[in-house]
N, C-alpha and C positions, 0 to 999 in steps of 0.2 A: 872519868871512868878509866879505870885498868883493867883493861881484857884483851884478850892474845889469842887470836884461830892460826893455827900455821897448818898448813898440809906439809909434813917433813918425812923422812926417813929414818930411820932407829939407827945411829953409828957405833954407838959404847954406851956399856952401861955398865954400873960398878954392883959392887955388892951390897946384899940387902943388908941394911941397917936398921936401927930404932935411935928413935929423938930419947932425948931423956923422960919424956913424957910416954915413951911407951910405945910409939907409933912406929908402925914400919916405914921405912923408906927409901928410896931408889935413888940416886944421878945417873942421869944422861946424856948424852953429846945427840941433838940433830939437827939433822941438813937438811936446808932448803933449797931447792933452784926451781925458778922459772924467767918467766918472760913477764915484764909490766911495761904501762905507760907510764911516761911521765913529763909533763909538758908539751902535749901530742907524740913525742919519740920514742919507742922500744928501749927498753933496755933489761941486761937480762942482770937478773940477782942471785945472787947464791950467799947461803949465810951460815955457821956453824952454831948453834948455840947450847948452850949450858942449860941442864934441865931438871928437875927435881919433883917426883911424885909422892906424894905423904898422905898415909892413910888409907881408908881403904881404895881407892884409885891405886893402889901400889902394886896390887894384885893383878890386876887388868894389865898394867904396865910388864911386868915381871913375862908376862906370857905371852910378850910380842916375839920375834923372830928379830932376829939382827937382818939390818937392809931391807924391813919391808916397811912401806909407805902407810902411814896413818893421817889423819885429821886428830890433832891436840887441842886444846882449848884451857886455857887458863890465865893467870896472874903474871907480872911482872915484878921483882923484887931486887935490890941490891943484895950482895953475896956479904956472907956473914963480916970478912975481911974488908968491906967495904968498896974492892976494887970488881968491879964488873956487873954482870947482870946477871938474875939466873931466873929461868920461866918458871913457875911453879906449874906443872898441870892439874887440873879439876876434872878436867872432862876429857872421855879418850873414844873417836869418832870407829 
């Protein structure tokens, strides 16, 4: 299964776009940090990642506020270029 909850924050987002199919769509940068376990010991995480809403989920996205905290929920995908990851969001908390 491929599915991805992150609670992040809104860092950049670019301008809205459309796929060649017509859809609208968004990229984003967010941040995450907290605190986990792992192997019983603390440790704390912070991560920046690459993100893309497509369709109607785009609209929802578009109307967030820069630096404010959400619950994301979606896919993971290799980037068109093949070098990296990029989340795709589905669901916006």
């Amino acid at each position: 299964m491929n599915r991805l909850v992150l609670s992040a924050q809104l860092v950049e987002r670019g301008a809205l776009r459309y796929t060649p199919a017509g859809l609208p769509a968004l990229d984003l940068s967010l941040k995450h940090e907290s605190e986990v376990t792992q192997d019983g010991q603390p440790r704390k995480v912070s991560i920046e990642i690459k993100a893309r809403a497509i369709g109607a989920i785009t609209q929802r996205v578009a109307g967030l506020e820069m630096g404010s905290q959400h619950g994301f929920a979606g896919f993971l995908a290799s980037q068109r270029n093949g070098r990296g990851v990029v989340f795709h969001i589905t669901e916006l908390d």
